[in-house]
C-alpha positions in Angstrom: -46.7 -31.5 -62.7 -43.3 -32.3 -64.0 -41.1 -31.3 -67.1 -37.7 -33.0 -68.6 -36.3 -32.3 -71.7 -33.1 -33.8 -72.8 -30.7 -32.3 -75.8 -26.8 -33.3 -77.1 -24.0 -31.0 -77.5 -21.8 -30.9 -80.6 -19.5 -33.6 -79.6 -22.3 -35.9 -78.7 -22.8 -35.6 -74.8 -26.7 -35.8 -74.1 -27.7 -33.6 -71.2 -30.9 -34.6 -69.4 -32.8 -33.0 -66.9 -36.1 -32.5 -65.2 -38.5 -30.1 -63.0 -40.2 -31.8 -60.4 -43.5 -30.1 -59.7 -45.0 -31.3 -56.7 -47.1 -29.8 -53.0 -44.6 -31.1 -50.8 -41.1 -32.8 -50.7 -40.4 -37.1 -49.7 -37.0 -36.1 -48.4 -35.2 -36.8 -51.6 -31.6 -36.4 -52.0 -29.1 -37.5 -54.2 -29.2 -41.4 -53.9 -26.1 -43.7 -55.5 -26.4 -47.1 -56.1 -23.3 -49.0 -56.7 -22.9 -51.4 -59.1 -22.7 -55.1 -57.0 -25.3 -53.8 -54.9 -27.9 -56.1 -53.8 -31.3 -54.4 -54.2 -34.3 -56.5 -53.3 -36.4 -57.0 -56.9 -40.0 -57.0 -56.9 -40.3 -60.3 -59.0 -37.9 -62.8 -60.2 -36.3 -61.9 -63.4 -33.8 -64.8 -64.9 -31.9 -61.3 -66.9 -31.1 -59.0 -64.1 -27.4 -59.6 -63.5 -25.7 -59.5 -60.3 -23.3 -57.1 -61.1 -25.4 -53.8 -63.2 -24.2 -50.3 -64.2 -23.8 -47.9 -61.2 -26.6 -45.7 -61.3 -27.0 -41.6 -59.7 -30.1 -39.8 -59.2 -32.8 -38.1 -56.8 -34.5 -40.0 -54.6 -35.0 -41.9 -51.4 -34.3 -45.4 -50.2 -37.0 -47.3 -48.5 -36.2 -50.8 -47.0 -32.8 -51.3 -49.0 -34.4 -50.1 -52.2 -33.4 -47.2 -54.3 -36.4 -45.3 -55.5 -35.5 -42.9 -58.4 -37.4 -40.2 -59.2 -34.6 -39.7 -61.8 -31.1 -40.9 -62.4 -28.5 -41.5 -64.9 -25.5 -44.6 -64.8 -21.7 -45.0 -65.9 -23.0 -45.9 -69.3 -24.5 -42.5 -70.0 -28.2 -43.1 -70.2 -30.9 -42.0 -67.9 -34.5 -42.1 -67.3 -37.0 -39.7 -64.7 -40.2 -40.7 -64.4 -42.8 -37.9 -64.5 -47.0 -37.1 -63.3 -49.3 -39.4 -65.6 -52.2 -39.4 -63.0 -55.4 -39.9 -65.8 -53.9 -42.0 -68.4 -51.8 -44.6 -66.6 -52.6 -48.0 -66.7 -50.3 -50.9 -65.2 -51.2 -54.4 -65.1 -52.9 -55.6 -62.0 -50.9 -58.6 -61.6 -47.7 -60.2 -63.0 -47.7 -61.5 -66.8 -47.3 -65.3 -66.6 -44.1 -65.2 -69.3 -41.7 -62.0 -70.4 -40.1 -59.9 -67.6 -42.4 -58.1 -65.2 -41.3 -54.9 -63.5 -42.8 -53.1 -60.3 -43.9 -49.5 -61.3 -41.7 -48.2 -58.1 -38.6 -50.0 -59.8 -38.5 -49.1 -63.5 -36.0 -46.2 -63.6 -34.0 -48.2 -61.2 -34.9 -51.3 -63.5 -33.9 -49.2 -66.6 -30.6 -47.2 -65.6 -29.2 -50.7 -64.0 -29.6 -52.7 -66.6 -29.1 -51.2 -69.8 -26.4 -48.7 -71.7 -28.1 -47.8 -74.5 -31.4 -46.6 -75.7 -31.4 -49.5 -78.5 -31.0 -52.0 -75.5 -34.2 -50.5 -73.5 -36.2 -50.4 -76.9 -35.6 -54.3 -77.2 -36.1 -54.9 -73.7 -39.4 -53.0 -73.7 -40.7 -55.5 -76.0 -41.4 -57.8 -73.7 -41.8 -56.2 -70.5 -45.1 -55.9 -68.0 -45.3 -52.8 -65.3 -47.1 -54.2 -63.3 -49.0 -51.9 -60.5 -47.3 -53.2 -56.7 -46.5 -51.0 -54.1 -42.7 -50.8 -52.5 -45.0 -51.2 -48.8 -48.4 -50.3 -47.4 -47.2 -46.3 -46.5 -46.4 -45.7 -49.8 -49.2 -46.0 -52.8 -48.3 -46.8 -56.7 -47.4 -43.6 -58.4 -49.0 -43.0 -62.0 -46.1 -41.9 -64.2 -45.2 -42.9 -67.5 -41.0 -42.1 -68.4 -38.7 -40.2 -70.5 -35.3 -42.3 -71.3 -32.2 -40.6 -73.4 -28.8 -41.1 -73.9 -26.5 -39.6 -76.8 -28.6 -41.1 -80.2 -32.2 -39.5 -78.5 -35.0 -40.1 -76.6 -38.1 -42.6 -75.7 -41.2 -41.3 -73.8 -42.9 -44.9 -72.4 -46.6 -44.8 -71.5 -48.6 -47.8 -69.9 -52.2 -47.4 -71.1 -55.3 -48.6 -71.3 -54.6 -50.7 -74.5 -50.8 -51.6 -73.3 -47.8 -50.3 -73.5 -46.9 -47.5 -75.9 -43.2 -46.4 -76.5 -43.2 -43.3 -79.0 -40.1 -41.5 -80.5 -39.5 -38.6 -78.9 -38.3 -36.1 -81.6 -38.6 -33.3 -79.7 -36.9 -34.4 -76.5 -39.5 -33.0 -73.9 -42.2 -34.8 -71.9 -44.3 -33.3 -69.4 -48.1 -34.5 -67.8 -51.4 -35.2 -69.1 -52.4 -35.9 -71.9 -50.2 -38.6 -73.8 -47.4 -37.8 -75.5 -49.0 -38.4 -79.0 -51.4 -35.6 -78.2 -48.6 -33.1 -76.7 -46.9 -34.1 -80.2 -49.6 -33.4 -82.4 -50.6 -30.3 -80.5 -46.9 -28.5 -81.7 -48.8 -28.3 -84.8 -51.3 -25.6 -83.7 -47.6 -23.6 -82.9 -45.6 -23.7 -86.1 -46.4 -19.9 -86.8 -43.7 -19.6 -83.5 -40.2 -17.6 -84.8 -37.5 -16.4 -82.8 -37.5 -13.8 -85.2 -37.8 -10.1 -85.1 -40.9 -9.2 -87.1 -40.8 -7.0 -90.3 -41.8 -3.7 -90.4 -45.2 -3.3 -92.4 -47.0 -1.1 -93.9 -51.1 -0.7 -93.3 -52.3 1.4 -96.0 -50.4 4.7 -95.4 -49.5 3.6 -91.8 -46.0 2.0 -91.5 -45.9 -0.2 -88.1 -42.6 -1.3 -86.6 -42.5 -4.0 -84.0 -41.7 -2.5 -80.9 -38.2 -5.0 -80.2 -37.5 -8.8 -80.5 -39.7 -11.2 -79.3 -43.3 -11.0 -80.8 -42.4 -13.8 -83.0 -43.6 -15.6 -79.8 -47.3 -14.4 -79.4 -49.3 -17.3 -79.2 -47.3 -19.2 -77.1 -49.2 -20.5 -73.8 -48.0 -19.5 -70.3 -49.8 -21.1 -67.7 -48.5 -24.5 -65.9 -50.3 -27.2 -67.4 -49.2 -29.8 -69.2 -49.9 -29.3 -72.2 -48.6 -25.2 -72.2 -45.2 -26.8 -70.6 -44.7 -28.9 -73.5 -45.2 -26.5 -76.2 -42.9 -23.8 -74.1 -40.0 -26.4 -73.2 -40.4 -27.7 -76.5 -39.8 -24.6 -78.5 -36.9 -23.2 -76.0 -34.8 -26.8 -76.1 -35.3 -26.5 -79.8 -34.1 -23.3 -80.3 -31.6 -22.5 -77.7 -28.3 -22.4 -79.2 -26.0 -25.0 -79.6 -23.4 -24.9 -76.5 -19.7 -26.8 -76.4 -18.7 -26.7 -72.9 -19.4 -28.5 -70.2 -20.1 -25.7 -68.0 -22.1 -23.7 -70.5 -24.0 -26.8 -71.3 -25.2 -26.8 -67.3 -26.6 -23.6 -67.8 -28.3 -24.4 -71.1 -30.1 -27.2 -69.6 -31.4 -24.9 -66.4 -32.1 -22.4 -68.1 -34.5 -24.1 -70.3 -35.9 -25.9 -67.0 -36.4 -22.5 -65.9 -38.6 -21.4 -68.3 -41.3 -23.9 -67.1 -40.6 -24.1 -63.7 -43.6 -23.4 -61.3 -43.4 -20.4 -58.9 -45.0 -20.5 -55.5 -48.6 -19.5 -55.3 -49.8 -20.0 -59.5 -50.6 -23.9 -59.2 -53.3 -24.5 -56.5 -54.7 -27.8 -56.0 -58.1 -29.1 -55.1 -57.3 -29.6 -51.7 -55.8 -26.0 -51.7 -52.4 -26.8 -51.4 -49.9 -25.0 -54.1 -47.2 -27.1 -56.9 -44.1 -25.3 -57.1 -40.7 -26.4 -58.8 -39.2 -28.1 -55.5 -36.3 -28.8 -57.4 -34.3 -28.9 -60.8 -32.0 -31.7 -61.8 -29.6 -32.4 -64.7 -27.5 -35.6 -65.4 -24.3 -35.2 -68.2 -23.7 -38.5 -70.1 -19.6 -37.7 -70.9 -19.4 -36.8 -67.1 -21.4 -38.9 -65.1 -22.5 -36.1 -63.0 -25.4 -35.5 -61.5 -26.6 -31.6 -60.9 -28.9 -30.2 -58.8 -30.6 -27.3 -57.7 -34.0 -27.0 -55.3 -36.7 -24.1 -54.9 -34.8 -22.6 -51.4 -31.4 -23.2 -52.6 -31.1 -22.5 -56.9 -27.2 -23.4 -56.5 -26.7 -25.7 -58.7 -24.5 -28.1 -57.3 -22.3 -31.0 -58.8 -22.2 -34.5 -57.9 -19.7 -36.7 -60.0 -20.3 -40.3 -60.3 -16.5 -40.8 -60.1 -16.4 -39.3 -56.7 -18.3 -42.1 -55.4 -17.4 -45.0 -53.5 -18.5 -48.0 -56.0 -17.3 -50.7 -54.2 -20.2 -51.2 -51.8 -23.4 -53.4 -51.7 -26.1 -51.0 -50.8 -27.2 -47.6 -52.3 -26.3 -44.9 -50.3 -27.2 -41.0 -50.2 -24.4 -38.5 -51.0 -23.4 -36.1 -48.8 -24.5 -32.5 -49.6 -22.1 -31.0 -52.7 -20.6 -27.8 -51.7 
């Protein structure tokens, strides 16, 4: 189970972020990739330059490759990729023409190449994920992907009948089902105000709401997909608008927050638990990365422009203060 949401401030800055839901960690950390760095590619593809954007984000690095659970680059776009376990379909093998892409490398593939969401909606059209492990230990992940920068967001599915990339209005993307179900589902939720109910009167009996927040009934509160959405959705939506950088931060957690998955509430078959292992956030005028995990809910700051760039191999950041 995962959530990420992404909104813009005022002045244009898109924040992004995500919850990763999961039984037990890979020993992620905050991984950067410079921009010459020479990162082994899963197929040949004529496009890829040698020099890319400089990409930040969670995850690990397995035989000199940078595997991004999420991440945003210098040019202020980003891309997580999120639980799709039912619905996902890659191709089996590489398409003979276009560019083909390893599931295990698109966010990577994405945040590298591209500035702009325009530029991965064009690319997109011609593109095959195609289902090949990064090595025997570690299996193909099912996920499909939000993608955001200032202008909006994408949510990209690989299904049964291809690839499907849907507008995402309402800047949220969780699990199960597709996205064009989570959208249409809002509809059964448009009764949802913010508002403090009227009083009324019942015949002779006047009835006054007992505070704010019954505007809400009816809004799910369990951890699956499809209650995420509808919560995330409806709090990213109506959260006020925020100008600084800081309170921005705090917008964007605090909206994770209200989908995050406690300890003990999410078993799984095997009889393991989900839990929020960790929250993340990435600001587009900033180029930094935030995070904050299930032990340790410091959010903490990492700033692209901290970095060393002038390598040729991804590295992991040291721990932020």
């Amino acid at each position: 189970m995962c959530t990420g949401i992404r909104f813009a401030d005022p002045a244009g800055t898109m924040y992004f972020g995500r919850n990763l839901d999961w039984t037990t960690s890979y020993g992620e950390r905050v991984v950067v990739t410079p921009p010459a760095a020479k990162v082994p590619a899963a197929f040949e593809r004529a496009g890829d330059p040698e020099r890319g954007h400089a990409v930040i984000g969670m995850g690990i690095i397995v035989e000199g490759i940078p595997l991004y659970f999420d991440c945003g680059n210098d040019a202020g776009l980003a891309v997580a990729g999120l639980n799709f376990p039912q619905s996902a379909r890659y191709a089996a093998e590489p398409a003979p023409t276009g560019v083909n892409v390893a599931a295990y490398e698109f966010p990577f593939w994405v945040a590298r190449n591209f500035a702009t969401l325009d530029e991965v909606r064009a690319a997109l059209e011609n593109v095959t994920v195609v289902a090949r492990a990064v090595n025997d230990e570690l299996p193909v992940a099912n996920l499909h992907w939000i993608i955001g920068d200032e202008t909006g967001s994408i949510a990209v599915e690989c299904l049964e009948d291809g690839m499907r990339v849907w507008e995402d209005d309402v800047d949220v993307l969780t699990n199960e089902p597709t996205f064009c179900w989570h959208r249409q589902n809002l509809r059964n939720y448009i009764s949802l105000t913010e508002d403090e109910p009227a009083h009324v009167t019942w015949d002779k009996a006047e009835l006054i709401p007992f505070g704010s927040g019954p505007g809400m009934q009816g809004i799910p509160g369990d951890y699956s997909g499809p209650a995420r959405f509808v919560k995330a959705a409806f709090v990213n939506g109506h959260y006020p608008e925020q100008a600084s950088e800081a309170d921005n931060v705090t917008r964007l957690f605090r909206t994770l927050g209200s989908v995050a998955v406690p300890d003990g509430c999410a078993r799984m078959a095997d009889g393991s638990y989900e839990k929020t292992l960790y929250t993340s956030g990435f600001s587009s005028a900033r180029c930094t990365y935030y995070h904050a995990s299930y032990d340790d809910p410091q959010i903490r700051a990492y700033p692209l422009s901290s970095c060393d760039l002038s390598g040729v191999h991804p590295f992991v950041m040291p721990d932020a203060a």
